[in-house]
C-alpha positions in Angstrom: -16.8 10.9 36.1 -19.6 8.1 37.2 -19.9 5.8 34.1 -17.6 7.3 31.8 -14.9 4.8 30.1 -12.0 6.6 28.7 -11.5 4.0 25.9 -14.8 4.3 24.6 -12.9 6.0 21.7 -9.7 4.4 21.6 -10.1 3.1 18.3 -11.6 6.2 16.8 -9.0 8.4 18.5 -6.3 5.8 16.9 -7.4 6.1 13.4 -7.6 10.0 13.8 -4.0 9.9 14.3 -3.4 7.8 11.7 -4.9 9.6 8.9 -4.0 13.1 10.4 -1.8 14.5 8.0 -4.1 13.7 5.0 -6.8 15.0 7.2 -5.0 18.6 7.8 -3.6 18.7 4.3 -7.2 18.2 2.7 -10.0 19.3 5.2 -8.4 21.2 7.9 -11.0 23.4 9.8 -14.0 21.0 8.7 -15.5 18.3 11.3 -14.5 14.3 10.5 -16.9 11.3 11.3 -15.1 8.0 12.0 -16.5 4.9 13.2 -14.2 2.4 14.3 -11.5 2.2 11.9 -13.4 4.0 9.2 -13.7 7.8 8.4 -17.4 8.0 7.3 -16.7 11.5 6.0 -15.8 15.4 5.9 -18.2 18.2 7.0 -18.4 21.7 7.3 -19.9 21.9 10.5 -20.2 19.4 13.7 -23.8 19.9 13.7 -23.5 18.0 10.0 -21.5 15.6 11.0 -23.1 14.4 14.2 -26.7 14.6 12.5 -25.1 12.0 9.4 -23.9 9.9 12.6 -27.6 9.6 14.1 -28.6 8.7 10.4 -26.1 6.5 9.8 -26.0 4.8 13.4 -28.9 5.5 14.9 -27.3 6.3 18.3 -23.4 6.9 20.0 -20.9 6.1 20.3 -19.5 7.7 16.9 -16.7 10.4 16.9 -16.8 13.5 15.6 -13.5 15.8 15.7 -12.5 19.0 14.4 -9.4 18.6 12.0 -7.0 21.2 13.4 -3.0 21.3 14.0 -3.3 22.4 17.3 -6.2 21.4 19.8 -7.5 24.3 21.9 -7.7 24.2 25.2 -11.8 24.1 26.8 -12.2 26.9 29.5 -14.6 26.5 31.8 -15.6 29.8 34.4 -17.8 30.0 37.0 -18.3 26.6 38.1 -19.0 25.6 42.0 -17.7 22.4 43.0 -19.8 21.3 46.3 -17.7 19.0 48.2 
């Protein structure tokens, strides 16, 4: 993908993993905000989070995740790729 840097979110990625189990055993389902190396907090939907991101930042990059055990899987249908 043109201008996309896959360790734009290293570090955010990095403290997810680090504070996973606490973040499964107390909010699992709910959305996190981290920035950096901080988790700026817990919400009930990723509309909430992202729109306490913009306030808090501004602008991206910030990182907003759903706390779940398991990722699932994006499916995408129906896409044409013109070559």
């Amino acid at each position: 993908m043109k201008g996309y840097d896959p360790k734009v979110f290293e570090e955010e990625r990095k403290t997810f993993e680090e504070n996973r189990e606490e973040l499964l055993s107390k909010s699992e389902g709910q959305y996190v905000l981290i920035k950096g190396k901080k988790i700026i907090g817990i919400y009930d939907t990723m509309r909430d989070a992202a729109m306490d991101g913009y306030k808090e930042f501004d602008k991206p990059p910030f990182y907003v995740k759903k706390i779940e055990r398991f990722e699932k899987p994006i499916k995408f249908s129906g896409i044409r790729v013109r070559g």
